[in-house]
N, C-alpha and C positions, 0 to 999 in steps of 0.2 A: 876852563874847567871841564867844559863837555868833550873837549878833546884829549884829555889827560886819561878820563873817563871807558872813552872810545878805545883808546890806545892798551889801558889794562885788560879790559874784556876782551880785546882780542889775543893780546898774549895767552892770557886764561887759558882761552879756546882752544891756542895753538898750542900750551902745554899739555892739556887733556888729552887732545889727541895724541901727542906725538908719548906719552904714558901709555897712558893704552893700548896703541897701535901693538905693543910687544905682546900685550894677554891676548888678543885676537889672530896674530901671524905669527906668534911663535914657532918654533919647532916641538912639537907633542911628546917627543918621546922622551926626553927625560921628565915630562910629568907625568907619563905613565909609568913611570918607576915608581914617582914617591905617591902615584892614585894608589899603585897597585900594592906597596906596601903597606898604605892606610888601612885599603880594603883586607886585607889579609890578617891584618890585628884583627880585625872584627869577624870574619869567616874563616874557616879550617882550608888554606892555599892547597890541603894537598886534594881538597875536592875538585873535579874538573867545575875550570871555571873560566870566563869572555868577558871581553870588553865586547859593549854589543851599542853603546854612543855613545857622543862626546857634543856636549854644548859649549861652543865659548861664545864670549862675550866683553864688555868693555874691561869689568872687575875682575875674569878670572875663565877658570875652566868647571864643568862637573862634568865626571867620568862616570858612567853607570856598569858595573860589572853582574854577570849574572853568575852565583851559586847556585847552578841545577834550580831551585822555582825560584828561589831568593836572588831578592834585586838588593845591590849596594850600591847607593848614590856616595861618590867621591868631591866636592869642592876642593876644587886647588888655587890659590890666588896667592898673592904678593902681600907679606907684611902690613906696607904700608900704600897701600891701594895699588902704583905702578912702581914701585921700589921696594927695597928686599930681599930676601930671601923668600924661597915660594914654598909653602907650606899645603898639604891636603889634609883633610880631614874627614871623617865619616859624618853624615847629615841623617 
């Protein structure tokens, strides 16, 4: 039993990872598209405006864009934690 045990937890593990591994190595730029399209619902695009950082991590990315003093924080992640379609949103 304790081997059976042993044996799921590590599949577990090596499934988290290898989910993830994509929200962390990804290639950025097409979620810079749909950050930057979030962020632009919510701010006037034709203001000058930057991507000025970018966090990722295991769940996803946040993109922070600056409108002249205004910050917009962008969350982009996957549906369904590492699967999906990747969706951003304004935070």
């Amino acid at each position: 039993m304790g081997r059976i045990i042993s044996i799921i937890f590590t599949l577990g593990c090596l499934g988290f990872a290898a989910m993830t591994y994509d929200n962390v190595y990804t290639d950025v730029e097409p979620i810079k598209v749909l950050a930057e399209g979030a962020a632009c619902a919510k701010e006037d695009c034709k203001k000058p405006h930057a991507l000025f950082q970018i966090d990722r991590n295991f769940r996803g990315q946040t993109l922070f864009y600056r409108f002249g003093s205004d910050v917009v924080n962008v969350d982009c992640a996957r549906q369904w934690f590492a699967v999906g379609d990747r969706h951003c949103r304004v935070m």
